[in-house]
SEDRENZA-16665 format. One line per field, with one value per residue (C-alpha): residue in three letters; x, y, z. Coordinates in steps of 0.2 Angstrom, whole numbers, plus 2048, in hexadecimal, padded with zeros to 3 digits. Example, Ala and Ser with C-alpha at 12.3 -4.5 7.8 and 13.67 -1.06 7.14 Angstrom:
2
vexlo <- ALA|SER
px <- 83E|844
py <- 7EA|7FB
pz <- 827|824
//
This chain:
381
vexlo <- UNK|UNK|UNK|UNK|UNK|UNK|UNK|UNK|UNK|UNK|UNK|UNK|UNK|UNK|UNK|UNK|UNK|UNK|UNK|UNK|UNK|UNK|UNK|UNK|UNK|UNK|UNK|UNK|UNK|UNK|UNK|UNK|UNK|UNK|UNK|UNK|UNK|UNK|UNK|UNK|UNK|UNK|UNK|UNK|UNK|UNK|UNK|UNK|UNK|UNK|UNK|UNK|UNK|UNK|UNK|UNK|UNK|UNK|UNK|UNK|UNK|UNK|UNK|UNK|UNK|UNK|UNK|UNK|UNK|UNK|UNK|UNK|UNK|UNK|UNK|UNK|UNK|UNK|UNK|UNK|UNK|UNK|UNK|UNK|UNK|UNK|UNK|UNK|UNK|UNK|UNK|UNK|UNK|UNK|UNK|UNK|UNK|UNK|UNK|UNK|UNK|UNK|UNK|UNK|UNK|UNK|UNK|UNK|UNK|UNK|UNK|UNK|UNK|UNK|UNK|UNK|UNK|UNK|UNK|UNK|UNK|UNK|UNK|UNK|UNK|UNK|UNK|UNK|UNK|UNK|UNK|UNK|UNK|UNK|UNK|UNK|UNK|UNK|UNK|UNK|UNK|UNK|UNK|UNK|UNK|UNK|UNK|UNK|UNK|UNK|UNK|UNK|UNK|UNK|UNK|UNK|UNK|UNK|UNK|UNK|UNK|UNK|UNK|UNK|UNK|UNK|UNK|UNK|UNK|UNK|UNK|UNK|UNK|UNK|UNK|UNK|UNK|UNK|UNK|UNK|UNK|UNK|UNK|UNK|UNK|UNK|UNK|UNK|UNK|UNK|UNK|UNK|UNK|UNK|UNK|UNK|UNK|UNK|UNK|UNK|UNK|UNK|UNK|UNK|UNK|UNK|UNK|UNK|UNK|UNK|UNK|UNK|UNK|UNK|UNK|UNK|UNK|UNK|UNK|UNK|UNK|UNK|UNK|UNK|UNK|UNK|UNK|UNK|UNK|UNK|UNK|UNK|UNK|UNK|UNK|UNK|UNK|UNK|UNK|UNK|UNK|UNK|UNK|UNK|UNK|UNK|UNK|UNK|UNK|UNK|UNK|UNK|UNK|UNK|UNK|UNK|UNK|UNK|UNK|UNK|UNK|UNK|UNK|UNK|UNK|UNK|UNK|UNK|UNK|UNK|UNK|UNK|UNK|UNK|UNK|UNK|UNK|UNK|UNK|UNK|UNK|UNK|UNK|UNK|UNK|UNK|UNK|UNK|UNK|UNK|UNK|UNK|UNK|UNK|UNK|UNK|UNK|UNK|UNK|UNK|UNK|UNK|UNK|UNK|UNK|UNK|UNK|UNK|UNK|UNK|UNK|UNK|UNK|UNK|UNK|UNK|UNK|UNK|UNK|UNK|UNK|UNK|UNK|UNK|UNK|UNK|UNK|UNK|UNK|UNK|UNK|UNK|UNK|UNK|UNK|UNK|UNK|UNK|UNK|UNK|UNK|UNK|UNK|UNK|UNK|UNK|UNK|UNK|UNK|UNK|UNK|UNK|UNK|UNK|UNK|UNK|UNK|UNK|UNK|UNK|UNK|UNK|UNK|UNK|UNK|UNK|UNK|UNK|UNK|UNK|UNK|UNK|UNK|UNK|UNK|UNK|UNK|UNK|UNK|UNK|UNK
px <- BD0|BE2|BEC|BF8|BED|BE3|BF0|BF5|BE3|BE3|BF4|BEB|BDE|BE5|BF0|BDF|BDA|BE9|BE8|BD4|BDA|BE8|BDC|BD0|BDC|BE2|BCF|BCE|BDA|BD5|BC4|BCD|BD7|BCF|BC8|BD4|BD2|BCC|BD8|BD8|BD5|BCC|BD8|BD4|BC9|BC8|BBB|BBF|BB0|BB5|BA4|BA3|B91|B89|B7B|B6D|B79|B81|B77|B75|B85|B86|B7A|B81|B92|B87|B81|B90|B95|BA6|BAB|BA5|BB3|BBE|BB6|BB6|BB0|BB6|BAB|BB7|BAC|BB6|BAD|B9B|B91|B7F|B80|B89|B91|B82|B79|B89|B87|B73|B73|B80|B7A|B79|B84|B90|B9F|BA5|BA9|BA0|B91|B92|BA1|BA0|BAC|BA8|BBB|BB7|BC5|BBD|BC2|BD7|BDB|BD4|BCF|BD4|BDC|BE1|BCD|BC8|BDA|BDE|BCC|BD1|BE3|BDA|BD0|BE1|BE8|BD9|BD6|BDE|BDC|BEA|BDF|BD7|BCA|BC0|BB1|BA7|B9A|B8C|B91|B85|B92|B8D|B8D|B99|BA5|BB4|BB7|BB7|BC3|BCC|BD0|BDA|BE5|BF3|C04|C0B|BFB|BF8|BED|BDE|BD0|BC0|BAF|BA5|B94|B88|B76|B6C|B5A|B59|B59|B63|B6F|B75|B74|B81|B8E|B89|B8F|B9E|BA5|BA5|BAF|BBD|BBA|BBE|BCE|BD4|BD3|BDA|BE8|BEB|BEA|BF9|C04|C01|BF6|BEF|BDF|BD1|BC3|BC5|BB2|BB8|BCB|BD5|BE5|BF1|BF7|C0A|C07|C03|C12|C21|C14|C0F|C19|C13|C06|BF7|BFC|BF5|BE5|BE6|BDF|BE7|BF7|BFB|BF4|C02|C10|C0E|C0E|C1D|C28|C26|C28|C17|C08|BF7|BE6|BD6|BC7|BBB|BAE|B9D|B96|BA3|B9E|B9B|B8C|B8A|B7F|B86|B85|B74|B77|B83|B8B|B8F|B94|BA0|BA8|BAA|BB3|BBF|BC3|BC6|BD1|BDA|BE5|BEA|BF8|BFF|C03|C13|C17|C1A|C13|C00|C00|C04|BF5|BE8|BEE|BEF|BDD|BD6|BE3|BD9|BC7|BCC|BD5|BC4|BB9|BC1|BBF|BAB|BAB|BB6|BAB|B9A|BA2|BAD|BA0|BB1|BB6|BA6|BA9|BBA|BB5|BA6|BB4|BBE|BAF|BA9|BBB|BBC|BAA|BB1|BC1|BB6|BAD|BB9|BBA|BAA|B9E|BA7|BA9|B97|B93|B9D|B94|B83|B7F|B7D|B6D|B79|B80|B71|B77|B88|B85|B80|B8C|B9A|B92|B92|BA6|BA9|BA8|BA8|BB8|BC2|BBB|BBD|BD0|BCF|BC6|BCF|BE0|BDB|BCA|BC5|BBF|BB7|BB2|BA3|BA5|BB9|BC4|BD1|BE4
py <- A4E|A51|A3F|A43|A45|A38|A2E|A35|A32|A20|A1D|A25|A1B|A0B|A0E|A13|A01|9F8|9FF|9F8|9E5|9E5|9EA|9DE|9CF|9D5|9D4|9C4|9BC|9C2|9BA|9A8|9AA|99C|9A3|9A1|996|99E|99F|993|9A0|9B3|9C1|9CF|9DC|9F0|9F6|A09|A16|A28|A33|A45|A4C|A3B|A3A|A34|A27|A20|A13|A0B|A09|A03|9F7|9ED|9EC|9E5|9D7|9D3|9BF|9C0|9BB|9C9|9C8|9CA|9DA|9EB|9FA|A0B|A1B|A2A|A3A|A48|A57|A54|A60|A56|A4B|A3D|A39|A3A|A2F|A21|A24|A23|A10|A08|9FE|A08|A02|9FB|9F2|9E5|9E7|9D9|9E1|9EB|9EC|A00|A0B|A1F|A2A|A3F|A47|A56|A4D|A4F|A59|A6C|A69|A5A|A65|A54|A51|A3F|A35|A3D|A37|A27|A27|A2A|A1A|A10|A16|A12|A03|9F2|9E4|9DD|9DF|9F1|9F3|A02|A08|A18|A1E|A1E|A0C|9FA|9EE|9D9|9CB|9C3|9D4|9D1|9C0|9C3|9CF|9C8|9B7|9BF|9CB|9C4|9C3|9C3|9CE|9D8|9E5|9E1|9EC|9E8|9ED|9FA|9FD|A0B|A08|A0F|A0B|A0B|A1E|A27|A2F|A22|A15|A1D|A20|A0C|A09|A15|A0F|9FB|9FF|A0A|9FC|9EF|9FA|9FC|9E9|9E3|9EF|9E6|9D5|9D9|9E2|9F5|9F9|A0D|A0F|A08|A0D|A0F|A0A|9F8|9F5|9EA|9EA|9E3|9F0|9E8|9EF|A01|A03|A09|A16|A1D|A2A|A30|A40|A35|A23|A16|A21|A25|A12|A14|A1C|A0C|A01|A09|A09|9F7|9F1|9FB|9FF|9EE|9DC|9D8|9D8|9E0|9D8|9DB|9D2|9CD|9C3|9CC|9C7|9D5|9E3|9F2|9FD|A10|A1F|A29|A38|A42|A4E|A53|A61|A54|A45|A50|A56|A47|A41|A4F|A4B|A3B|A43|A4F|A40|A3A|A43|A43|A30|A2C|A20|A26|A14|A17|A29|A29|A19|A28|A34|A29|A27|A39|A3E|A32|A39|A4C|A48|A40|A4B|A5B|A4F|A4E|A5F|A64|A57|A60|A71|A64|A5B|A52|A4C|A44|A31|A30|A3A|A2A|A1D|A22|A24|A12|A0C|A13|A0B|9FB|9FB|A00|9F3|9E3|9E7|9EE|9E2|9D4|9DD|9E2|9CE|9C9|9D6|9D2|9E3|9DD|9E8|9F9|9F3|9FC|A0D|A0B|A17|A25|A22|A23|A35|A3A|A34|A3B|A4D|A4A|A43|A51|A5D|A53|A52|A62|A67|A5A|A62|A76|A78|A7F|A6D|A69|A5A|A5D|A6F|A6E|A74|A68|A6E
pz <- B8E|B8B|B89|B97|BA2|B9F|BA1|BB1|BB8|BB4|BBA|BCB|BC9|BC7|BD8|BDE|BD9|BDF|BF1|BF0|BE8|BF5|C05|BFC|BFD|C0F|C13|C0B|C15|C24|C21|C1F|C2E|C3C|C4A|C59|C67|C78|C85|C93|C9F|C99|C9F|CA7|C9E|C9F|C92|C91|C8C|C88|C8A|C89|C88|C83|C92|C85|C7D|C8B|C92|C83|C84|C95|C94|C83|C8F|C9D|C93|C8B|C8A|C98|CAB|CB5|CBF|CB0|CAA|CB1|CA4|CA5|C9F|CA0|CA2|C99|CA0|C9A|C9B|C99|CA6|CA0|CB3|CBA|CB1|CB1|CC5|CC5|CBC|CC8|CD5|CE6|CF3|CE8|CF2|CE7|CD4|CD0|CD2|CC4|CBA|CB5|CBF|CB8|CB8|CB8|CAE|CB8|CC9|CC3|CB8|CB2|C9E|C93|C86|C7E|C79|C76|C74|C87|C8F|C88|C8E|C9F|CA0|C9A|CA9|CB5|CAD|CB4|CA7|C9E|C90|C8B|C7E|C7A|C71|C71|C7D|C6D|C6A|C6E|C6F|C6B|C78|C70|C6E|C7D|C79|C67|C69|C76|C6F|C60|C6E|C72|C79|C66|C5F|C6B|C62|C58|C4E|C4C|C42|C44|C3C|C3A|C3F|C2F|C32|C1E|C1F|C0F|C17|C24|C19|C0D|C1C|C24|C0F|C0F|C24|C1B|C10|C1D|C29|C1B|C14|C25|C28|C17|C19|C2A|C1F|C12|C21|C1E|C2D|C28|C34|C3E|C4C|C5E|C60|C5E|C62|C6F|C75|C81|C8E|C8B|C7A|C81|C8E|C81|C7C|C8D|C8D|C7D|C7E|C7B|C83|C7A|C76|C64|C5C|C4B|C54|C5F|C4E|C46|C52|C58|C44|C3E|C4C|C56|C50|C56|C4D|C4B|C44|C41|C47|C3A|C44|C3F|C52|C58|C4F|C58|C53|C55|C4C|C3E|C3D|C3B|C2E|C20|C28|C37|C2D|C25|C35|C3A|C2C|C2C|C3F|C38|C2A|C35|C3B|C2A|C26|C39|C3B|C3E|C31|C1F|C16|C1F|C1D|C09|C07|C10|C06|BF6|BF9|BFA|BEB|BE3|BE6|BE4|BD3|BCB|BD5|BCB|BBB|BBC|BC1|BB3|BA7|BAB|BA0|B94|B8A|B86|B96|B9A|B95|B9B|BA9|BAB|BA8|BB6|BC0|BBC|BBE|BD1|BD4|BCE|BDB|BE6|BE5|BE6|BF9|BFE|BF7|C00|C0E|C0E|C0D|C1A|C28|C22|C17|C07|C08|C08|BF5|BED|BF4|BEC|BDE|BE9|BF8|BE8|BE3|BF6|BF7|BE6|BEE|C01|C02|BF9|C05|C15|C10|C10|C20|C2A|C23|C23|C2A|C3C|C44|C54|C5E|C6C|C6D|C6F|C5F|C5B|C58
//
């Protein structure tokens, strides 16, 4: 391998490794941080549910809200329909108590986009929008409609939303059932869910998942003129931390994890992560946006190494170093990371979920960037 560019890939690589030892110590510190006393009275809640075509999903999901650990009185949870196709409305409206009068005997209000408005050309970020504006709570929080939240999930989050942090991320894990596939993605979401939350630890807040994220609706008004409102997570995550001088945070109590399915098949998990993808290079802050695309420069540059190394006998043990050396780096965050959420089993599938990151995350950057994407049957612009 030439000495220029080698040189060039491990100057790559060790910024590559910085961003990983900085998210590590921003994860660090989050962990240390005491847990927050409750407030002397729980504020008003609106749980807000996007659902578009999630009939045999949905209550799961409503039924892990049910049970949750929080005034009933307190709580009201909002399932926004966005022009389901299966059924999903009706089977909201076939497990609410009959005769409803009073909220407080059942806390699940259904909103039909179909009722208002004609399409929802603005896909999931508008559904959620929707709910915001339904909702009544002084506190929002939202998850996804293929979610089980935990008992303990709203006071969790919403001991840690406050006046002067008044949006907060939280964990989200994939059930795996020890199966191959879904255990490398349950691998590969720990470690976004701990970059996300170290970078949120040293003050350069890049992403996190709507399936578990509060916020205070004071924190959403400056931004409800915006297309989306408050409906894109990593978008208010973003604005609140660099143009406000309030702060965000991330929750890292392992009893509020959210857990959800991952995807089924290849094909599918790399849709998904291209959706994911497709938002990278349109946030509104330069500092986030060059971390995310930091880390795919990364991959795609020692991706075409290996590649090039299986025709360059020469290559081939720089080629490993490198490899080796971005397994390390990885490692610094995600082994603690996978020790703090109780999945120290995943570590055995490190080297695989590295081989499937090796070469899915070039491509996902760029399907989410060029490629033809869709979400539930709707293209996304």
């Amino acid at each position: 391998m030439p000495t220029p560019l080698l040189v060039l890939l491990g100057a790559l690589l060790a910024t590559y490794a910085s961003q990983m030892l900085l998210a590590a110590i921003g994860f660090a510190r989050i962990r240390s941080q005491p847990v927050p006393e409750a407030p002397r009275s729980w504020p008003a809640v609106s749980v807000v549910v996007p659902a578009r075509n999630e009939a045999d999903g949905i209550d799961a999901c409503l039924d892990s809200l049910r049970a949750v650990d929080y005034p009933s009185d307190r709580l009201e949870i909002i399932v926004v329909d966005d022009f389901s196709t299966d059924g999903t409305a009706e089977r909201v409206r076939a497990r609410q108590p009959a005769g409803r009068v009073e909220p407080a005997d059942d806390p699940v209000r259904l909103v039909e986009m179909a009722a208002t408005e004609d399409t929802n050309g603005g896909h999931k970020p508008a559904a959620l929008a929707r709910g915001v504006r339904a909702a009544d709570g002084d506190v929002i929080l939202t998850t996804d409609a293929d979610c089980a939240v935990p008992p303990a999930w709203i006071k969790s989050m919403v001991r840690r939303c406050t006046t002067e942090t008044p949006f907060v991320a939280g964990p989200v894990e994939y059930e795996h059932g020890e199966r191959f596939l879904p255990r490398l993605q349950a691998l590969e979401l720990t470690g976004l869910v701990a970059y996300g939350a170290g970078t949120i630890g040293v003050g350069l807040p890049t992403f996190c998942n709507s399936a578990n994220v509060a916020y205070r609706r004071d924190a959403i008004a400056p931004r409800a003129s915006a297309p989306d409102g408050a409906a894109r997570d990593e978008m208010l995550l973003q604005h609140v931390a660099y143009g406000t001088d309030r702060q965000v945070a991330f929750n890292p109590d392992p009893e509020a994890r959210v857990m959800t399915e991952p995807p089924e098949t290849l094909p599918d998990y790399l849709q998904q992560q291209a959706r994911w993808a497709h938002m990278g290079l349109r946030y509104p802050f330069a500092l986030p946006r060059a971390l995310v695309v930091g880390l795919w420069a990364a991959h795609a540059a020692l991706f075409l190494v290996c590649a090039a190394a299986l025709a360059l006998p020469a290559w081939r043990e720089p080629a490993l170093l490198l490899l080796l050396g971005k397994m390390a780096a990885d490692a610094v965050l995600t082994v603690p990371a996978a020790r703090h959420f109780g999945q120290r089993g995943l570590l055995r599938s490190t080297v695989p979920t590295e081989l499937l990151l090796l070469v899915a995350v070039p491509l996902i950057g760029v399907l989410g960037t060029f490629g033809a994407l869709e979400w539930k049957g709707r293209s996304l612009d």
